[in-house]
mmJSON file of the N, C-alpha and C atoms, coordinates in Angstrom:
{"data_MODEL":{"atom_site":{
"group_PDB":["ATOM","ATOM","ATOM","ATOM","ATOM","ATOM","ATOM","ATOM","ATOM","ATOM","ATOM","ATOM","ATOM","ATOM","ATOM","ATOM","ATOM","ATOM","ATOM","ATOM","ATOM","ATOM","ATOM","ATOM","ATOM","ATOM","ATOM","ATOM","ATOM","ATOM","ATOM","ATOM","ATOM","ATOM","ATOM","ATOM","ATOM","ATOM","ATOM","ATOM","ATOM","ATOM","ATOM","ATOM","ATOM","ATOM","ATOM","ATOM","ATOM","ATOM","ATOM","ATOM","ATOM","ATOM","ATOM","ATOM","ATOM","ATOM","ATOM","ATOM","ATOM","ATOM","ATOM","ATOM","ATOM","ATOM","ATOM","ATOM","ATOM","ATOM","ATOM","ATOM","ATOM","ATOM","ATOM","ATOM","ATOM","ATOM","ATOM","ATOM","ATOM","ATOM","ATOM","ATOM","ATOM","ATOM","ATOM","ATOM","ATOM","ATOM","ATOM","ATOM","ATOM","ATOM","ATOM","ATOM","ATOM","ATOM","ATOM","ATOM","ATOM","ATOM","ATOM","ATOM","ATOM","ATOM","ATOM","ATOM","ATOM","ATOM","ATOM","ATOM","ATOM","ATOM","ATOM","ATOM","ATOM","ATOM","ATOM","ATOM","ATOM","ATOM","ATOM","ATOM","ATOM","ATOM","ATOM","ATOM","ATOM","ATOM","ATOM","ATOM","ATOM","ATOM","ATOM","ATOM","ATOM","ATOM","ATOM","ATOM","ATOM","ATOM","ATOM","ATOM","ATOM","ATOM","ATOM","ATOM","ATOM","ATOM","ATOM","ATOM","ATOM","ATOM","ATOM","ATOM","ATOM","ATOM","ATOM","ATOM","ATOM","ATOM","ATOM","ATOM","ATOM","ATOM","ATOM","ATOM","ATOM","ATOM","ATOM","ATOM","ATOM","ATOM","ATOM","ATOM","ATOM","ATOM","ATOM","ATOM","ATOM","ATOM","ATOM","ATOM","ATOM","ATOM","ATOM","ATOM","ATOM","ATOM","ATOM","ATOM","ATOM","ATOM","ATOM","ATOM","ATOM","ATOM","ATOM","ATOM","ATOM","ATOM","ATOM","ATOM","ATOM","ATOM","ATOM","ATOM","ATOM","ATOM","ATOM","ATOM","ATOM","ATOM","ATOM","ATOM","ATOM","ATOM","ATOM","ATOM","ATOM","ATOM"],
"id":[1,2,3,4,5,6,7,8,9,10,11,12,13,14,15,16,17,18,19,20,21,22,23,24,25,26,27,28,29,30,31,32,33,34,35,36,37,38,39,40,41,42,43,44,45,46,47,48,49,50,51,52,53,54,55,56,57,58,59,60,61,62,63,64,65,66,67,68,69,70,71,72,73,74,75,76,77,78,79,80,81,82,83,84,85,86,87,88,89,90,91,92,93,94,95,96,97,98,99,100,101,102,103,104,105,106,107,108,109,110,111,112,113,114,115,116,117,118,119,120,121,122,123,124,125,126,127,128,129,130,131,132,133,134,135,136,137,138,139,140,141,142,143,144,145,146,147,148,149,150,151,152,153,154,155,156,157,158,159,160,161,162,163,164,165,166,167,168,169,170,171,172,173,174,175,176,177,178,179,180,181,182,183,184,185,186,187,188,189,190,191,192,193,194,195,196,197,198,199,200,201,202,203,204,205,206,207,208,209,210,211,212,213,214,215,216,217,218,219,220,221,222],
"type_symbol":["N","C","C","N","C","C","N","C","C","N","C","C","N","C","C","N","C","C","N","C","C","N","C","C","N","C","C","N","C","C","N","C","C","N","C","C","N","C","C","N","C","C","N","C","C","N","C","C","N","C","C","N","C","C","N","C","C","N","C","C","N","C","C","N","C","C","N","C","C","N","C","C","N","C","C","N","C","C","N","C","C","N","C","C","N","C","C","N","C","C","N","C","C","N","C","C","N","C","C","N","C","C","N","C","C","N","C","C","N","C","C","N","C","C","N","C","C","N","C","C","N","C","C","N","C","C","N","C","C","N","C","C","N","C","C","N","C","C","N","C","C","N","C","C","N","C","C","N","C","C","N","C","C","N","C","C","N","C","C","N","C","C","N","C","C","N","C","C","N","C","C","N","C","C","N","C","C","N","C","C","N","C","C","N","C","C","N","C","C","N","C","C","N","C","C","N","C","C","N","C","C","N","C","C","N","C","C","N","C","C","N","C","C","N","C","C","N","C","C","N","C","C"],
"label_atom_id":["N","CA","C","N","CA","C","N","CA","C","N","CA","C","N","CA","C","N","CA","C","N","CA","C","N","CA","C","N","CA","C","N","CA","C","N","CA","C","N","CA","C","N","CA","C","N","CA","C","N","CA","C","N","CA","C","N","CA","C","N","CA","C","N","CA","C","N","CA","C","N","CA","C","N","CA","C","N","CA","C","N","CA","C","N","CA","C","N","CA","C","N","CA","C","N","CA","C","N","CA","C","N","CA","C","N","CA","C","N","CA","C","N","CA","C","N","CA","C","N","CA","C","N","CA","C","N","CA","C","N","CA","C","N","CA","C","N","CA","C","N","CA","C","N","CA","C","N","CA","C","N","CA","C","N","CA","C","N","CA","C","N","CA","C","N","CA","C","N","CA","C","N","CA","C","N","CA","C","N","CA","C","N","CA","C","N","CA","C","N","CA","C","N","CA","C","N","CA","C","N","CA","C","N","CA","C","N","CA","C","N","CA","C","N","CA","C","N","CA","C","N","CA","C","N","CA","C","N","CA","C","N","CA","C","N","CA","C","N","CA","C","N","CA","C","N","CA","C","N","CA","C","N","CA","C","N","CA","C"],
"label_alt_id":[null,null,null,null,null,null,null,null,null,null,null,null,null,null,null,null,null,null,null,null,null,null,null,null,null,null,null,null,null,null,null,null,null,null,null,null,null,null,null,null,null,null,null,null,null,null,null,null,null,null,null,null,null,null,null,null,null,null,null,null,null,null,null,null,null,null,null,null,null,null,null,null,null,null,null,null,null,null,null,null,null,null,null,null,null,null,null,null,null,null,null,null,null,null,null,null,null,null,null,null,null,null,null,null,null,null,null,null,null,null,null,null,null,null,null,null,null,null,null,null,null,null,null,null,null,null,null,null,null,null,null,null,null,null,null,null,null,null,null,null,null,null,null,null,null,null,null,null,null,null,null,null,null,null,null,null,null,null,null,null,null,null,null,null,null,null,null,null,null,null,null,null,null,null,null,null,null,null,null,null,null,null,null,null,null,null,null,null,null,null,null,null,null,null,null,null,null,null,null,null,null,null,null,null,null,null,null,null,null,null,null,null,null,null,null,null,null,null,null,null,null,null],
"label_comp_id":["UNK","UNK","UNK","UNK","UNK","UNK","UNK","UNK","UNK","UNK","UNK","UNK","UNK","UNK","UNK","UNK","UNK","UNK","UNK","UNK","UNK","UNK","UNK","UNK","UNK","UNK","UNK","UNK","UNK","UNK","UNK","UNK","UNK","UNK","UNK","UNK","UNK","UNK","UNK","UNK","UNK","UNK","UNK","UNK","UNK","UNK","UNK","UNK","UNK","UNK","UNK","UNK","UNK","UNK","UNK","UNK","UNK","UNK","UNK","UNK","UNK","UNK","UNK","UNK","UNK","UNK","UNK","UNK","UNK","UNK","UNK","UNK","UNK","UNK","UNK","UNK","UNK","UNK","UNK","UNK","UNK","UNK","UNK","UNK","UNK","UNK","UNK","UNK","UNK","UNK","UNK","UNK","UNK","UNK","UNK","UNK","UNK","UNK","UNK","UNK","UNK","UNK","UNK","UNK","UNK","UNK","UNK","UNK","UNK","UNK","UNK","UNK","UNK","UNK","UNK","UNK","UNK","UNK","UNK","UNK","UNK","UNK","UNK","UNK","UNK","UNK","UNK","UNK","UNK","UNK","UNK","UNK","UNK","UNK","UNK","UNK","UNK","UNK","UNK","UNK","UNK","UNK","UNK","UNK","UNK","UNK","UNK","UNK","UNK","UNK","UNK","UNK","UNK","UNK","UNK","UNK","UNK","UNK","UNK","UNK","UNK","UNK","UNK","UNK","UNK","UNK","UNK","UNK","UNK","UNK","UNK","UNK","UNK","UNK","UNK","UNK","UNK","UNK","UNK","UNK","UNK","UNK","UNK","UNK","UNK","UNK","UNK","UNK","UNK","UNK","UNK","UNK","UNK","UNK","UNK","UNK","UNK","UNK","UNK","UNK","UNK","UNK","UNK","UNK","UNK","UNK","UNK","UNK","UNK","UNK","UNK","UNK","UNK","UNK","UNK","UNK","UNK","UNK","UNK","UNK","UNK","UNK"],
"label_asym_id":["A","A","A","A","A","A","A","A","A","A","A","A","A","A","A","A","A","A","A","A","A","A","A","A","A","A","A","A","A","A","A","A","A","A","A","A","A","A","A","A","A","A","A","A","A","A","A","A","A","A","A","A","A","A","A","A","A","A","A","A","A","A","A","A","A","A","A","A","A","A","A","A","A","A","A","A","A","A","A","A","A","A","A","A","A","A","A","A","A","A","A","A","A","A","A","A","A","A","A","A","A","A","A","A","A","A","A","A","A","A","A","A","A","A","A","A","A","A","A","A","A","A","A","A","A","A","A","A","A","A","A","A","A","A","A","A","A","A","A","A","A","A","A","A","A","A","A","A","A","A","A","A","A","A","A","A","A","A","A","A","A","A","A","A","A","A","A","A","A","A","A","A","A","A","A","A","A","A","A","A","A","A","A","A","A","A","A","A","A","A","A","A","A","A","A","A","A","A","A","A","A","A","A","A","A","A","A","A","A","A","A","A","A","A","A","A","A","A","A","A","A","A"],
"label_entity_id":["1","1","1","1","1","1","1","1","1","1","1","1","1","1","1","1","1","1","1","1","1","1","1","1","1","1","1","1","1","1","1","1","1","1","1","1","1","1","1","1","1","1","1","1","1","1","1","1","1","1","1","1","1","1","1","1","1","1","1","1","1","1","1","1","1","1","1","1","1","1","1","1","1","1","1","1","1","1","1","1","1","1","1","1","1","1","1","1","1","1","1","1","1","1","1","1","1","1","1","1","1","1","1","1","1","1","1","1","1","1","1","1","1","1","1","1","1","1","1","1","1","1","1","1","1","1","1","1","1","1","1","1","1","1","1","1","1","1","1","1","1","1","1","1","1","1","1","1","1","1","1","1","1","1","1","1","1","1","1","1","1","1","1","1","1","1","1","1","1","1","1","1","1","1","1","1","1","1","1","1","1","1","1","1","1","1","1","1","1","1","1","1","1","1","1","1","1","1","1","1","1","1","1","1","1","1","1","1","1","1","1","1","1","1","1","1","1","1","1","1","1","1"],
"label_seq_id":[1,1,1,2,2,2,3,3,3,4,4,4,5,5,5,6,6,6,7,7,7,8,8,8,9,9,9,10,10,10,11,11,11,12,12,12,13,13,13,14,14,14,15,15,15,16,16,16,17,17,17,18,18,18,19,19,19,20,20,20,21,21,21,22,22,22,23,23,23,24,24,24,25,25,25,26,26,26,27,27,27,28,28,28,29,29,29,30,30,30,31,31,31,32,32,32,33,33,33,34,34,34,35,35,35,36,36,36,37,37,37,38,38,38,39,39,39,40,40,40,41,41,41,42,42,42,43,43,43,44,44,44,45,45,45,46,46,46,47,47,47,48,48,48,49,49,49,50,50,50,51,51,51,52,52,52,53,53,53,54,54,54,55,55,55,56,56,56,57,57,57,58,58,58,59,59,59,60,60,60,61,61,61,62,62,62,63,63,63,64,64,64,65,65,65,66,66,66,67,67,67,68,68,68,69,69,69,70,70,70,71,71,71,72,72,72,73,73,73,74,74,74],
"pdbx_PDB_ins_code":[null,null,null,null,null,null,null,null,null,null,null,null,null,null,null,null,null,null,null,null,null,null,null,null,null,null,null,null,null,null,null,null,null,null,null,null,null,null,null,null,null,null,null,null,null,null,null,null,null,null,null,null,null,null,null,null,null,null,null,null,null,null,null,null,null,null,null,null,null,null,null,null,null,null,null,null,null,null,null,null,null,null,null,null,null,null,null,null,null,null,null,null,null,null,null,null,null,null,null,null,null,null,null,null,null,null,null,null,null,null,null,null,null,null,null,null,null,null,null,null,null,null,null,null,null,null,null,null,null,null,null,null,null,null,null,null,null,null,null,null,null,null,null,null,null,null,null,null,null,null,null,null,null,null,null,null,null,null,null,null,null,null,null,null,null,null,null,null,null,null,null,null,null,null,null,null,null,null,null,null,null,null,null,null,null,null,null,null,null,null,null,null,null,null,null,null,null,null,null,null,null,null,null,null,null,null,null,null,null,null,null,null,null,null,null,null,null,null,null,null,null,null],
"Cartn_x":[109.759,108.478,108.621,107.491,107.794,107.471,107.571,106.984,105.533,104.758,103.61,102.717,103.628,103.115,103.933,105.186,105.532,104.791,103.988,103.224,102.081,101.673,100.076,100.341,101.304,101.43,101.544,102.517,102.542,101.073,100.644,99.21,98.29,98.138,97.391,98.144,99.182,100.164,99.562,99.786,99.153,97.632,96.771,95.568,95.428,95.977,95.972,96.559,97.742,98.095,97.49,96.642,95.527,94.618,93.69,93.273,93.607,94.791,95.191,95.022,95.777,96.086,94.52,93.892,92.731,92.153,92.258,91.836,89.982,90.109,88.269,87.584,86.412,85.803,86.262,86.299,86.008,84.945,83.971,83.001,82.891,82.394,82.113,82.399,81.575,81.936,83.314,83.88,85.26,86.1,85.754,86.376,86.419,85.011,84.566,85.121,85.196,85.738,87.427,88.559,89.643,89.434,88.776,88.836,88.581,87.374,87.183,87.998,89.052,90.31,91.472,91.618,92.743,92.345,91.134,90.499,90.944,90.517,90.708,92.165,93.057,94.266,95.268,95.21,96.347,95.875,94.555,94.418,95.5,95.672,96.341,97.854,98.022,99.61,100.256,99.59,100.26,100.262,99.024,99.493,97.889,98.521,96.76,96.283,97.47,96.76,95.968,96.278,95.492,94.504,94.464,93.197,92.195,92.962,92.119,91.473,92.372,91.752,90.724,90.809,89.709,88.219,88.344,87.174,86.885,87.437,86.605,86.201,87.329,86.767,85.193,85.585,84.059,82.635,82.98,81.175,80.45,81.577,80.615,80.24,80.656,80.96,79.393,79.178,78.471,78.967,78.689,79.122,78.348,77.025,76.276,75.876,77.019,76.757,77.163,76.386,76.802,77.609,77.906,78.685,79.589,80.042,81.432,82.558,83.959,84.634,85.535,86.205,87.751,89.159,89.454,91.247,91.341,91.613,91.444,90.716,89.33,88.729,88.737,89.209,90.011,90.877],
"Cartn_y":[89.727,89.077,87.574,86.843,85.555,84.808,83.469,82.716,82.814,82.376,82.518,84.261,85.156,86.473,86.696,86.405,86.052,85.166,84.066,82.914,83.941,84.297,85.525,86.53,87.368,88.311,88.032,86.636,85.894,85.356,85.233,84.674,85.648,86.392,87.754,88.033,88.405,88.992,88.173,87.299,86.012,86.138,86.178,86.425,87.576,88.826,90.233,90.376,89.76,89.228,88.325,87.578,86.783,87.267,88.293,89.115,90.442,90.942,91.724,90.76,89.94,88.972,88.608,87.874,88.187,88.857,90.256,92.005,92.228,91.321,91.099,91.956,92.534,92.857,92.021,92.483,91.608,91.399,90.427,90.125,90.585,90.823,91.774,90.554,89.676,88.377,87.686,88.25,87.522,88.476,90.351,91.036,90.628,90.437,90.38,88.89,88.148,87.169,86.812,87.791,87.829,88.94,89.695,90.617,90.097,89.533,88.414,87.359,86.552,85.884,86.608,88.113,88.992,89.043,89.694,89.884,88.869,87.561,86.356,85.519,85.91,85.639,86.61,87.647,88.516,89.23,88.699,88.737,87.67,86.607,85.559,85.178,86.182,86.056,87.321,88.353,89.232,90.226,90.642,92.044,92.985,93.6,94.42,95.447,95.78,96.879,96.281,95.004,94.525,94.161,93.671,93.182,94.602,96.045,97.066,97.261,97.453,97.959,96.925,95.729,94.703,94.619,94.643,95.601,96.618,97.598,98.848,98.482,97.995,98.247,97.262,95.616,95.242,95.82,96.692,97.464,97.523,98.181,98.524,97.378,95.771,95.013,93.956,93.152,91.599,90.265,89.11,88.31,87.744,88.57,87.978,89.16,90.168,91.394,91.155,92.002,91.831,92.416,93.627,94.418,94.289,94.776,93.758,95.412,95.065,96.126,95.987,97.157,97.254,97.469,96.65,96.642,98.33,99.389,100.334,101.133,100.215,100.353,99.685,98.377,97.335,98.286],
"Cartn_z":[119.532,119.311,119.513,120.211,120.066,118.961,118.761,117.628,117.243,118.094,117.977,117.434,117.938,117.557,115.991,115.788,114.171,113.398,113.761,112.763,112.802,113.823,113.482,112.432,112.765,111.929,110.285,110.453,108.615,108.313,109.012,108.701,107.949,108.896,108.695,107.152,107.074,105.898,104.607,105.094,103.824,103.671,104.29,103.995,103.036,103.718,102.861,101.759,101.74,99.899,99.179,99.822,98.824,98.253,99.433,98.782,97.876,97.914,96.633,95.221,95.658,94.206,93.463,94.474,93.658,93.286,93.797,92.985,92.862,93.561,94.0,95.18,95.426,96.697,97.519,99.038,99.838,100.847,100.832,101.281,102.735,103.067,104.676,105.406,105.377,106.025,106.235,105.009,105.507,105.924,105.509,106.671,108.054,108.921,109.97,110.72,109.758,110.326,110.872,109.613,110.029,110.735,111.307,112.647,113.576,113.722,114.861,115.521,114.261,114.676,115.284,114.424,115.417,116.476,116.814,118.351,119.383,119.381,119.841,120.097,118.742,118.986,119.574,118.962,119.722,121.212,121.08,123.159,123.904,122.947,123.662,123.377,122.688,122.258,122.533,123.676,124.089,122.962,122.145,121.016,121.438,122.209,122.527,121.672,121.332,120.162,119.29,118.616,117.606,118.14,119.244,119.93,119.706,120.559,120.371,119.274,117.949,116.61,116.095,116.73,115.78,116.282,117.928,118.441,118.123,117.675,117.092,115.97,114.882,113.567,113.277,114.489,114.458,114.767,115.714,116.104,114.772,113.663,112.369,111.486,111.574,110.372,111.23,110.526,110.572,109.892,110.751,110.243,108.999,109.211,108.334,106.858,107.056,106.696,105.13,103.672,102.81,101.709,102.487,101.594,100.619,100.082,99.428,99.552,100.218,100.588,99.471,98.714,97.999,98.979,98.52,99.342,99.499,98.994,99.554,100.986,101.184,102.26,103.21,103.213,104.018,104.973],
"occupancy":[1.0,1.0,1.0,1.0,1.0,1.0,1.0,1.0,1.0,1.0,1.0,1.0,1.0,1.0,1.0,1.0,1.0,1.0,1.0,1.0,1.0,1.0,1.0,1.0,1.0,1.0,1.0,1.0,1.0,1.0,1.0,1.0,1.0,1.0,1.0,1.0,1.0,1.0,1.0,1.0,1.0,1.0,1.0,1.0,1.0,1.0,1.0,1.0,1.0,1.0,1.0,1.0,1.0,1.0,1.0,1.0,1.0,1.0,1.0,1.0,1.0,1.0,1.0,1.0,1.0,1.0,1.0,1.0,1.0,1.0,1.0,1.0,1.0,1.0,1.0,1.0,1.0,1.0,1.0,1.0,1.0,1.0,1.0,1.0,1.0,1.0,1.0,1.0,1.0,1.0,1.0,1.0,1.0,1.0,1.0,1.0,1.0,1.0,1.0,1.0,1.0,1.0,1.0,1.0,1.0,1.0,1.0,1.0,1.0,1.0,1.0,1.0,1.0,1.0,1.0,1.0,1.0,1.0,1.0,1.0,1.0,1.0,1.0,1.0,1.0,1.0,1.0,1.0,1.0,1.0,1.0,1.0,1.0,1.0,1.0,1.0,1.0,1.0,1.0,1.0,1.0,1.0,1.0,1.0,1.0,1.0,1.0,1.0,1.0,1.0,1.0,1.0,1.0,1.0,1.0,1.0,1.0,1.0,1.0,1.0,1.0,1.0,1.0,1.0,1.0,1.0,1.0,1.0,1.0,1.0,1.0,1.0,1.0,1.0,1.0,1.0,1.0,1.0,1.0,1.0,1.0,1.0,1.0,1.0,1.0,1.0,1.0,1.0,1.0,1.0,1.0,1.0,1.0,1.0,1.0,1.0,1.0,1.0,1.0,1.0,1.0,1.0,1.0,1.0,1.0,1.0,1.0,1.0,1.0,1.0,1.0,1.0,1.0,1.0,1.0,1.0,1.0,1.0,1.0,1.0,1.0,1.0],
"B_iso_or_equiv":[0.0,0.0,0.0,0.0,0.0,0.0,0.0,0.0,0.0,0.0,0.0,0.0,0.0,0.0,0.0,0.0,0.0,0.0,0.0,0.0,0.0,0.0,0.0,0.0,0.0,0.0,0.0,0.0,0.0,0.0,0.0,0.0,0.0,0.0,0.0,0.0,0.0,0.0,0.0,0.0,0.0,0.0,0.0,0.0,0.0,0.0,0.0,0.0,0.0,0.0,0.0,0.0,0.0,0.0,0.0,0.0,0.0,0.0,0.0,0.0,0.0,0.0,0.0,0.0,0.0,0.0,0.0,0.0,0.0,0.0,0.0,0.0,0.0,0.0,0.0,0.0,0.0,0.0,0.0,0.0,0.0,0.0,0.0,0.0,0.0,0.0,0.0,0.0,0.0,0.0,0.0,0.0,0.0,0.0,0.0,0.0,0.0,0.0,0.0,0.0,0.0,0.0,0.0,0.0,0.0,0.0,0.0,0.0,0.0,0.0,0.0,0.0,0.0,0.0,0.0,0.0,0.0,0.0,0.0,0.0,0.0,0.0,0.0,0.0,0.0,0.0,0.0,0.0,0.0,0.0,0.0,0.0,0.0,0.0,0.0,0.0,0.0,0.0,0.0,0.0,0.0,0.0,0.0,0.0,0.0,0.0,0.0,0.0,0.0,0.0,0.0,0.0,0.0,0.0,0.0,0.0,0.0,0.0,0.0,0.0,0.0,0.0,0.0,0.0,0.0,0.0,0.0,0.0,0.0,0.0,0.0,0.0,0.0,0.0,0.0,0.0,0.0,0.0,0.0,0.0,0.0,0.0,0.0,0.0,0.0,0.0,0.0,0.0,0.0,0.0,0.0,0.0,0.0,0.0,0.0,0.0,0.0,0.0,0.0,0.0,0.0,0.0,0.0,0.0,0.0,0.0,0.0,0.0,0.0,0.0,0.0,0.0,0.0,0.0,0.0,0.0,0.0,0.0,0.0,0.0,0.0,0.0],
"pdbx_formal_charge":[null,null,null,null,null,null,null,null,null,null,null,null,null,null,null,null,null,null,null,null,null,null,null,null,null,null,null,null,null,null,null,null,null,null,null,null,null,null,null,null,null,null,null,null,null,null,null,null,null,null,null,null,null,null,null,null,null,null,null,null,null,null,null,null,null,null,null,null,null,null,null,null,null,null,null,null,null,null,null,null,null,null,null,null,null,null,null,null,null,null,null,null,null,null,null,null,null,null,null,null,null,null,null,null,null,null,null,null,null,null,null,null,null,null,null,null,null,null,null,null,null,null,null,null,null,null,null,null,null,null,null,null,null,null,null,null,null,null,null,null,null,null,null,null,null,null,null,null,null,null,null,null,null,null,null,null,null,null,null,null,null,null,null,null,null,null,null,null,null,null,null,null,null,null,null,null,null,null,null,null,null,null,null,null,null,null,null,null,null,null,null,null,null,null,null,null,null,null,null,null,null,null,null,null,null,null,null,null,null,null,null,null,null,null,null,null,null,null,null,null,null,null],
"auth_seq_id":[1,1,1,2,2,2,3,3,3,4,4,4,5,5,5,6,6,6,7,7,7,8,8,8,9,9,9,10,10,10,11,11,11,12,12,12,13,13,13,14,14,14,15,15,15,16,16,16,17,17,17,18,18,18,19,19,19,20,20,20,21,21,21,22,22,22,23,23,23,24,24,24,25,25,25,26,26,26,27,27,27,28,28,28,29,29,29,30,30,30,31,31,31,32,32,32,33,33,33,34,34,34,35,35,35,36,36,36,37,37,37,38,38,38,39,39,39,40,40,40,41,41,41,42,42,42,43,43,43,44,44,44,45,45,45,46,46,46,47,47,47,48,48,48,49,49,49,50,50,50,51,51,51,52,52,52,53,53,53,54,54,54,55,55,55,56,56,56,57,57,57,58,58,58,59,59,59,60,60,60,61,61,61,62,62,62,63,63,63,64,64,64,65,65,65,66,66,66,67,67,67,68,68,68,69,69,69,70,70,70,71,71,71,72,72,72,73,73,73,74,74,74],
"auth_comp_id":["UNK","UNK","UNK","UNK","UNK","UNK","UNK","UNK","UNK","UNK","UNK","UNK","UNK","UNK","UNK","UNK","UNK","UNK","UNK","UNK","UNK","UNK","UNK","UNK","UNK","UNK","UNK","UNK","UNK","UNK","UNK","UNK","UNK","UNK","UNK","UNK","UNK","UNK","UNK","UNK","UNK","UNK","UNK","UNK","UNK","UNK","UNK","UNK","UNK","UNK","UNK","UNK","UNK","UNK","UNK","UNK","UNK","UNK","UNK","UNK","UNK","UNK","UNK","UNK","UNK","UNK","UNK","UNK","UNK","UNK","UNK","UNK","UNK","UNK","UNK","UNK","UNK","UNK","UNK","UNK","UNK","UNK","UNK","UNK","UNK","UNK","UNK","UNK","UNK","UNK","UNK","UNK","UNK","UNK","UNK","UNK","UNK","UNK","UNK","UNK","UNK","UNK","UNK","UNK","UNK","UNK","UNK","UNK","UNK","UNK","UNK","UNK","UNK","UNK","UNK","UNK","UNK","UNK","UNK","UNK","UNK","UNK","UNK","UNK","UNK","UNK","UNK","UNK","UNK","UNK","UNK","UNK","UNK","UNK","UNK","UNK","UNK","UNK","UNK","UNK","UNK","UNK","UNK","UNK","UNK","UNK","UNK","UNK","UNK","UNK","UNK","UNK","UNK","UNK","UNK","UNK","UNK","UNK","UNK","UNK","UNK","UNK","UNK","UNK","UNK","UNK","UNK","UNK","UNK","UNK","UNK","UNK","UNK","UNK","UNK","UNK","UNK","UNK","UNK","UNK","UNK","UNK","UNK","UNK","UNK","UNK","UNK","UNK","UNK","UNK","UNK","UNK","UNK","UNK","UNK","UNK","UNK","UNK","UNK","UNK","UNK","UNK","UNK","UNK","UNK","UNK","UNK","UNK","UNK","UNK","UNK","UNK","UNK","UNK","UNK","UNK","UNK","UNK","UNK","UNK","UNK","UNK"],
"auth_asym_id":["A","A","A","A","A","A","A","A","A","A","A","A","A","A","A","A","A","A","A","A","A","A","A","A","A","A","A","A","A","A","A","A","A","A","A","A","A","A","A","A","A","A","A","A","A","A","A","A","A","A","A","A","A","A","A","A","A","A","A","A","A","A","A","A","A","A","A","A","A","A","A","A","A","A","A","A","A","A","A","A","A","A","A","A","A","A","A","A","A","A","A","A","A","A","A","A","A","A","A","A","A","A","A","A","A","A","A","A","A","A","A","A","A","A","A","A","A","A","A","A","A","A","A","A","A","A","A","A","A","A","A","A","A","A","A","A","A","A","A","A","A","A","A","A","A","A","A","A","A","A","A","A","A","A","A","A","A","A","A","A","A","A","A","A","A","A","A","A","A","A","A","A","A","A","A","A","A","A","A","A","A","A","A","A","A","A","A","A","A","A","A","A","A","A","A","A","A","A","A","A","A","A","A","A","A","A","A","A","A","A","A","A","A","A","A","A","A","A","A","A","A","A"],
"auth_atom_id":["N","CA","C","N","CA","C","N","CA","C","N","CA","C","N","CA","C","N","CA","C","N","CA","C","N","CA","C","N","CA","C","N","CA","C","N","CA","C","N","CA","C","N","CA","C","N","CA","C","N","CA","C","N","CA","C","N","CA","C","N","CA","C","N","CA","C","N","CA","C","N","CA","C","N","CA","C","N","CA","C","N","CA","C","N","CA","C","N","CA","C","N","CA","C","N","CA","C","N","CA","C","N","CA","C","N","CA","C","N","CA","C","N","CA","C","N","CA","C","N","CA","C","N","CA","C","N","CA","C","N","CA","C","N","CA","C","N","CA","C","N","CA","C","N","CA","C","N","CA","C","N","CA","C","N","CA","C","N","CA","C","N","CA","C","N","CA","C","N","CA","C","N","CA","C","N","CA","C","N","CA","C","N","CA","C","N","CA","C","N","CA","C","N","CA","C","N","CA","C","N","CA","C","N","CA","C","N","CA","C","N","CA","C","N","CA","C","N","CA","C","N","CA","C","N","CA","C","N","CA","C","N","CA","C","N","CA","C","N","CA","C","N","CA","C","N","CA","C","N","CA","C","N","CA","C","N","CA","C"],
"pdbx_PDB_model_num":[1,1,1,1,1,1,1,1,1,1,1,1,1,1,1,1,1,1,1,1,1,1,1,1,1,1,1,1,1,1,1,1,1,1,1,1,1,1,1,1,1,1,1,1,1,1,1,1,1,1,1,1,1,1,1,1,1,1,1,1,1,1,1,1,1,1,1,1,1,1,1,1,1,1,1,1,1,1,1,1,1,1,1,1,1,1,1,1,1,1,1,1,1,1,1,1,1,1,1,1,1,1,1,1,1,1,1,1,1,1,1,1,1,1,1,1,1,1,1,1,1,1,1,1,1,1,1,1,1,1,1,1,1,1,1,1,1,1,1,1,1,1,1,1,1,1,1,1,1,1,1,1,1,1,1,1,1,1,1,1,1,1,1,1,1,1,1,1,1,1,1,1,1,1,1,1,1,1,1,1,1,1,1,1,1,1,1,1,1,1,1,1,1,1,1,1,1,1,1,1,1,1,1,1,1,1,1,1,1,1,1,1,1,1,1,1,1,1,1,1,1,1]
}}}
């Protein structure tokens, strides 16, 4: 893996342990939004699968959407 695809992946990692720790819903909006950043970045750092899964899992989400999701459904 290169650097740039290791700083994504810690990134991502760190986001998803923030949200455990806080043990809170998570706002659809800020699902949709770290999907939207995978989409965008790992097109450009060479990881297509993630690119794939963040396009799918977006068809269903909004940025403006209000659900509130449990880490389980994450």
């Amino acid at each position: 893996m290169t650097k740039f695809q290791l700083l994504f992946i810690k990134q991502f990692d760190e986001t998803i342990a923030s949200w455990r720790l806080a043990n809170k819903p998570i706002r659809e909006a800020d699902l949709y939004g770290l999907l939207h950043r995978i989409k965008g970045t790992a097109a450009t750092i060479d990881l297509p699968e993630w690119t794939a899964a963040a396009e799918k899992l977006l068809i269903d989400l909004s940025d403006e959407g209000s659900r509130l999701w449990t880490m389980a459904e994450c």
